[in-house]
C-alpha positions in Angstrom: -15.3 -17.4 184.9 -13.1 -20.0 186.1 -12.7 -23.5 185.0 -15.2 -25.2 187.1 -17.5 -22.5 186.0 -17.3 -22.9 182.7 -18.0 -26.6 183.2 -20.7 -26.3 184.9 -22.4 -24.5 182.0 -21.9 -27.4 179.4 -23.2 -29.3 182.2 -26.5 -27.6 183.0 -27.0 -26.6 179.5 -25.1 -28.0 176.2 -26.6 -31.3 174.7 -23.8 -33.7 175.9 -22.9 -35.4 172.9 -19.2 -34.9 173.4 -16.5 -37.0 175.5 -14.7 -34.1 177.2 -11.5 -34.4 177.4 -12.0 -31.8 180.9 -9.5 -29.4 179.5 -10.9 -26.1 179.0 -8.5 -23.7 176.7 -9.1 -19.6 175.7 -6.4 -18.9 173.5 -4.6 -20.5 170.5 -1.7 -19.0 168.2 -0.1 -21.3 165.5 0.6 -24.9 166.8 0.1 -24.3 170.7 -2.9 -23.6 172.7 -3.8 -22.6 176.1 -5.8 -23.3 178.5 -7.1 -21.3 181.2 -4.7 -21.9 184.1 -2.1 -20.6 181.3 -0.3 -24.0 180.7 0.7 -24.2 177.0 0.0 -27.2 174.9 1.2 -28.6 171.0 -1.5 -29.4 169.6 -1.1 -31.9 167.0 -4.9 -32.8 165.9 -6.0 -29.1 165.3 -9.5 -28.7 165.8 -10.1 -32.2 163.8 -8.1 -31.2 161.3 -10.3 -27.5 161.4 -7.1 -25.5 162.3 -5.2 -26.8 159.1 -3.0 -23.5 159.0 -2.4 -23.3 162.9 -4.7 -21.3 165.4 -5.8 -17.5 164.2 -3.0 -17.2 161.4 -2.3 -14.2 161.2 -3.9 -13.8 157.5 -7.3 -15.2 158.0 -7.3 -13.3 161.4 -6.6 -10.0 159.6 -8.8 -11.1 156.2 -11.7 -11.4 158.7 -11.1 -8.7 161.2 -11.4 -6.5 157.6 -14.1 -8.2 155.9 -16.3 -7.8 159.6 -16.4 -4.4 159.4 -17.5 -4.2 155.9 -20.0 -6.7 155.1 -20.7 -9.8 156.8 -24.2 -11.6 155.4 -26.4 -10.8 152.2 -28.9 -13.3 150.7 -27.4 -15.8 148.0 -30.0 -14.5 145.2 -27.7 -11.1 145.2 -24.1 -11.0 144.2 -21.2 -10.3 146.2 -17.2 -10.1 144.7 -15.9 -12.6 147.3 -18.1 -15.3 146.6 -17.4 -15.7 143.0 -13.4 -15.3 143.8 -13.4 -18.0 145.7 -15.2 -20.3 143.3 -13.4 -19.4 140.5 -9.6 -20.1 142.4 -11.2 -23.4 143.8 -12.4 -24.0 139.9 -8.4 -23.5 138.6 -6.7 -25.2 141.2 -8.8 -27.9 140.7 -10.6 -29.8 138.4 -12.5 -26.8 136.5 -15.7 -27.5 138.0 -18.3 -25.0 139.4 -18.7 -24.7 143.3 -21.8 -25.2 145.8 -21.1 -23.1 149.3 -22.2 -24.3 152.8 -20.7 -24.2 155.9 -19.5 -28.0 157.0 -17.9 -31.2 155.9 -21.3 -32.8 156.1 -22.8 -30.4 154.2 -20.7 -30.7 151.5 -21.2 -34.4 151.3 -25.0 -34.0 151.5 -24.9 -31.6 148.1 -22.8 -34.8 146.5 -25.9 -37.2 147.8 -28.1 -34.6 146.1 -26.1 -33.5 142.9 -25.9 -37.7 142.2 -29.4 -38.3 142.9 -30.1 -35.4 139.8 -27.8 -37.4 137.8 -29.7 -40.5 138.0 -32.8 -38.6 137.8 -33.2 -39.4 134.0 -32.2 -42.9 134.3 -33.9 -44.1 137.6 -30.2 -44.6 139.4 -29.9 -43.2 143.0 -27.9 -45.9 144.8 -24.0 -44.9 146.1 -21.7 -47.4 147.0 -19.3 -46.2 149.6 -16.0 -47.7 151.8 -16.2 -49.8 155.1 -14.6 -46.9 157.7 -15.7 -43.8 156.0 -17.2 -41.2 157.2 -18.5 -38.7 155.7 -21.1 -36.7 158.3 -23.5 -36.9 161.0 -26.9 -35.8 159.3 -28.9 -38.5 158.4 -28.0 -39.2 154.9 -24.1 -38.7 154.9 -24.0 -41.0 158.7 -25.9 -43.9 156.7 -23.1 -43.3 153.7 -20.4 -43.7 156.8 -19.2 -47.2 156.7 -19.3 -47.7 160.2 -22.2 -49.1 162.2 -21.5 -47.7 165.6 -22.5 -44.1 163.9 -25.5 -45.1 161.8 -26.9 -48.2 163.8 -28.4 -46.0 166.3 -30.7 -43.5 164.2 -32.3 -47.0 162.3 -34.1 -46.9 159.8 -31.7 -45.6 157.7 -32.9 -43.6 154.8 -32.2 -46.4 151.4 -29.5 -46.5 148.7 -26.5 -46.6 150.6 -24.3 -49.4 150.4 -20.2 -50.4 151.8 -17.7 -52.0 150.5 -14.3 -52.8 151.9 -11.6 -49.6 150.9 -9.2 -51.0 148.5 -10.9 -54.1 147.2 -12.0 -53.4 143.8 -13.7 -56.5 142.9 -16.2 -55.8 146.1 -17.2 -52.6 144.5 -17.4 -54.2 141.1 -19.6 -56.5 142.2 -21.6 -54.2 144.7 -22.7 -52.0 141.6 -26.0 -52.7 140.1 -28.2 -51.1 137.5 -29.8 -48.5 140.1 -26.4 -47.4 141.1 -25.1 -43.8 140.2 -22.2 -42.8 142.1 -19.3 -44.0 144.1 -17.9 -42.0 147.0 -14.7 -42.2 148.5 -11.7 -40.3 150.4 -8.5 -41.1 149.2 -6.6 -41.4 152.9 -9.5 -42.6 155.2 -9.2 -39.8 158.4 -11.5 -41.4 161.1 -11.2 -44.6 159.2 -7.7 -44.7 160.4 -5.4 -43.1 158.4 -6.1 -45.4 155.1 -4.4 -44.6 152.3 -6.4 -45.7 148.9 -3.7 -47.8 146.4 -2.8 -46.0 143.1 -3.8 -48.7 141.3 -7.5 -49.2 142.7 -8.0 -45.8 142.2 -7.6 -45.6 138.9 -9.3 -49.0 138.4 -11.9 -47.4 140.1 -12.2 -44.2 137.9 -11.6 -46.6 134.5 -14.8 -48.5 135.9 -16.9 -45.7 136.8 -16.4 -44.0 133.6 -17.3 -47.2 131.8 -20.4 -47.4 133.9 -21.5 -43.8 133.7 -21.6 -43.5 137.9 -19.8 -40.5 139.3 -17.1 -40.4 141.3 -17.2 -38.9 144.1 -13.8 -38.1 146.0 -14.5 -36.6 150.1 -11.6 -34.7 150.7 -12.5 -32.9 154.2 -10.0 -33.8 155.7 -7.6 -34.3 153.1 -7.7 -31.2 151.3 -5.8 -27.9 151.3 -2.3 -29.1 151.6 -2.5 -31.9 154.2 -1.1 -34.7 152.3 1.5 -32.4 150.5 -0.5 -31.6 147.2 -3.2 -28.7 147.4 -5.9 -31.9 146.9 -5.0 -35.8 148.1 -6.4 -36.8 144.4 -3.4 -34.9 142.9 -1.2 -38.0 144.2 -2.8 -40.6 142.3 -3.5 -39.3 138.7 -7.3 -40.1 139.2 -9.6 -36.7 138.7 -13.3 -37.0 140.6 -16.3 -36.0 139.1 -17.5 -34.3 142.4 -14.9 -33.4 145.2 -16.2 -31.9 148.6 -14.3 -29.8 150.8 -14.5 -28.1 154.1 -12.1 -27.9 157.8 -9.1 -26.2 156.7 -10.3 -24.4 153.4 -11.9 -21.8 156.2 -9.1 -21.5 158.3 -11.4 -22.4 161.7 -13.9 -20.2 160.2 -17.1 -22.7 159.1 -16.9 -23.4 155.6 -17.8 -26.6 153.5 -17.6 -26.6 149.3 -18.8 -28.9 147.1 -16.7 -28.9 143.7 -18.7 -30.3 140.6 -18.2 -31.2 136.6 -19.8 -28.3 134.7 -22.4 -30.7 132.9 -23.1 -32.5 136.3 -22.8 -28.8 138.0 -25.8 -27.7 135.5 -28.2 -30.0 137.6 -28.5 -27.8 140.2 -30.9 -25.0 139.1 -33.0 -23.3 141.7 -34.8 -24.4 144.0 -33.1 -27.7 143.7 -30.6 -26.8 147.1 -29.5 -23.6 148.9 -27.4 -23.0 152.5 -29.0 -20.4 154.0 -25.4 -19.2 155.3 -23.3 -21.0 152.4 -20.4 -18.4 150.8 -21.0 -15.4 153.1 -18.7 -12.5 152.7 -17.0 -13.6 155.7 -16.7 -17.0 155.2 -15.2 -16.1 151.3 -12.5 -13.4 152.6 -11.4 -16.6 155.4 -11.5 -18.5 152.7 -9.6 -16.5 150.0 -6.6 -15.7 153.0 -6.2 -19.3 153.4 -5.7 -20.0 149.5 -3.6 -17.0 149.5 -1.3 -18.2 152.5 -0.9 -21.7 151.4 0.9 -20.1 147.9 2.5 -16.9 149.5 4.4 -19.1 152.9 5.1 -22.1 150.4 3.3 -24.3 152.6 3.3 -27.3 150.2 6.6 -27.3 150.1 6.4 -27.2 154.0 4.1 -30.2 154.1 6.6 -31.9 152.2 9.8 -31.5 153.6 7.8 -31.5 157.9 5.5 -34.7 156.6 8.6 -36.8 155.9 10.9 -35.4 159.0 7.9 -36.4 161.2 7.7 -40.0 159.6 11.3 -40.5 160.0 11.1 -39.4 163.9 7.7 -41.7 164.2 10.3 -44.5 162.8 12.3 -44.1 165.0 9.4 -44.6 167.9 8.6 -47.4 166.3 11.9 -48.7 166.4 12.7 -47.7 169.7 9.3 -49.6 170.8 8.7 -52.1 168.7 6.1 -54.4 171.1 4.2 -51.3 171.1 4.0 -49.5 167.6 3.3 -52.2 164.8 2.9 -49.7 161.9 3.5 -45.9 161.0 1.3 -45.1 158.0 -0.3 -41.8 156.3 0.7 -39.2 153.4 2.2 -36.0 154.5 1.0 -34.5 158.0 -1.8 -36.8 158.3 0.1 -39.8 159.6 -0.8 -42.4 162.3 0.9 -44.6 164.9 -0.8 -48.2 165.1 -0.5 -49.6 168.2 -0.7 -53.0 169.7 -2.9 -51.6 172.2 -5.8 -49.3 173.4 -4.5 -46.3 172.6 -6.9 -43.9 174.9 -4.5 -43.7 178.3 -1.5 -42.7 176.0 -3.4 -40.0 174.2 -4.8 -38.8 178.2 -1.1 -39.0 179.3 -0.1 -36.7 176.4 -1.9 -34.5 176.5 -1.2 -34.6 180.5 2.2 -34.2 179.5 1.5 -30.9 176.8 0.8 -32.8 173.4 -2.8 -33.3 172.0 -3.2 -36.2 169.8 -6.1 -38.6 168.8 -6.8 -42.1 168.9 -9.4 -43.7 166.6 -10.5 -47.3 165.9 -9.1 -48.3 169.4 -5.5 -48.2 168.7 -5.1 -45.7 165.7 -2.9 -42.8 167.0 -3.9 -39.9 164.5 -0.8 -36.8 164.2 -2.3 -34.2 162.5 0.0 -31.3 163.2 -1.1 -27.9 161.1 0.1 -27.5 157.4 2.3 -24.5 159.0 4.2 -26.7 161.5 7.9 -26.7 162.5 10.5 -29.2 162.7 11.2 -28.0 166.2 7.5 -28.3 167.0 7.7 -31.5 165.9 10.3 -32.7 168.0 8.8 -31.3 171.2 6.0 -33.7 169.8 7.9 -36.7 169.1 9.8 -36.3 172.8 6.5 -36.0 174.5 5.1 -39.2 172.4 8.2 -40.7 173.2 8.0 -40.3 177.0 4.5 -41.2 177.1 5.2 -44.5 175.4 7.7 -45.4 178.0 5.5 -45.0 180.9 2.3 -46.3 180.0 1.6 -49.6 181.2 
């Protein structure tokens, strides 16, 4: 098929709840993609954050072509080897919590709405307080705990016991929590929020309170787990431990995965019947899974994060420095940094991406650079001289 072909299809047939971009790609490898007139692009906003170790790395590509072959789906009322693995290294390198499989970011968040709602069971509670500019989902219960009206507003009435506060104002949430509240959800850097990094200090007000309080704390870390900020979890920065933590994108590689990480006590809530994912730790999904863990300890890719997030700061400062009408801020933790602009920043993300470099833009004038955990400091100057290029053109 060619590319008006394959355009034609979404056209005639796929529910058009996407922008398309109009670029149409069949191969990726690492930080590059290509599309199908063979033009080669850095991506730098991988799949949403989806392709957190670079397209088909080589590990999760081989993990899956293996596990494929020998055992792809049984029902979750029989055992499988993988499944448990991959709970039990999630468990240790976290938190020491038990694990809830499905297969999205969304997902995960709905089994926090759920796993709360138990907790409050026994006193009446069932109300979660969560930020202005979240997001946490599209189903109907995680897009009403999205602080952001232009995603919920539409599918009115929302379902009750959701409420927002402001990210970072403590006193807002203080005062927001009443006797029917059980939880508070959060994600330490807001992603489609715009690159918001929660303050050490509010956090661990925040954690002090909800202890005091008995309301769980519920940290979404979708976008900010495996490695992206520079610590295996973003929670890790700030000396603050959740009481539920959900996970997904980059745990699977860009195979679908979503986790939900639990207390043991809280954890014990969920007997069965009380939730199941049809498709939620598969064999498949597991070995993806397991070869992502395994890749992020065996290629040192913390350390990666680390030593790429700050080279890719210091070249973004220099941007900013170099246009200083039209970059007002450069803010993030590791490789999940963002460009502020004093602008509409859709015609510079179109004109990179013309120019080879895929970015995002959210909130208007939020440039979000989201290379992969694997990328290189090469890579990242192509990026930066693309960026660079496109700044000085745009009107």
């Amino acid at each position: 098929m060619n590319r008006e072909e394959i355009i034609q299809n979404y056209n005639d047939c796929v529910v058009g709840s996407y922008t398309k971009t109009g670029l149409v790609f069949v191969k990726g490898q690492g930080s590059y993609l290509w599309d199908i007139e063979g033009r080669k692009y850095l991506d730098f906003f991988p799949g949403w954050a989806v392709s957190g170790l670079g397209h088909c790395h080589p590990a999760v590509v081989e993990a899956v072509k293996e596990q494929v072959s020998v055992l792809m789906h049984i029902a979750n009322n029989h055992y499988h080897p993988w499944q448990g693995l991959l709970a039990r290294r999630l468990s240790e390198l976290s938190f020491g919590g038990k694990v809830f499989f499905c297969n999205s970011g969304a997902e995960a968040n709905e089994s926090a709405i759920k796993i709360a709602r138990l907790y409050g069971n026994k006193t009446g509670r069932y109300k979660i307080v969560s930020m202005e500019n979240s997001f946490h989902g599209r189903t109907l219960a995680t897009v009403t705990m999205t602080g952001q009206s232009k995603y919920n507003k539409p599918f009115e009435p929302l379902p009750p016991g959701f409420s927002h506060v402001p990210f970072n104002d403590f006193d807002a949430l203080r005062k927001a929590v009443d006797g029917q509240t059980v939880a508070v959800m959060l994600e330490p850097v807001q992603g489609e929020g715009g690159i918001n990094v929660a303050g050490v200090e509010y956090l661990k007000r925040v954690r002090e309170f909800c202890t005091e309080k008995d309301l769980l704390l519920m940290f979404d870390e979708v976008q900010t787990g495996f490695g992206r900020t520079g610590k295996l979890f973003a929670y890790q920065h700030f000396g603050v431990v959740p009481d539920v933590m959900t996970l997904a994108k980059t745990l699977g590689g860009g195979f679908p995965v979503g986790a939900m990480v639990a207390g043991r006590d809280i954890a014990a809530l969920m007997v069965p019947g009380t939730h199941a994912s049809t498709f939620g730790g598969s064999p498949l999904a597991c070995a993806a899974c397991l070869a992502v863990l395994d890749a992020v300890e065996k290629e040192h890719l913390l350390e990666n994060v680390q030593t790429a997030g700050d080279y890719l700061r210091m070249k973004l400062q220099a941007l900013k420095e170099k246009f200083p009408e039209r970059i007002k801020k450069i803010k993030g933790l590791g490789v999940m940094l963002a460009c502020e602009l004093d602008r509409d920043g859709s015609e510079l993300v179109k004109a990179c991406a013309e120019n080879g470099l895929l970015i995002n833009c959210t909130h208007v004038n939020i440039l979000r650079i989201m290379p992969s955990i694997t990328v290189t400091k090469e890579e990242i100057d192509g990026a930066v001289e693309i960026l660079g290029k496109c700044l000085g053109v745009i009107k």
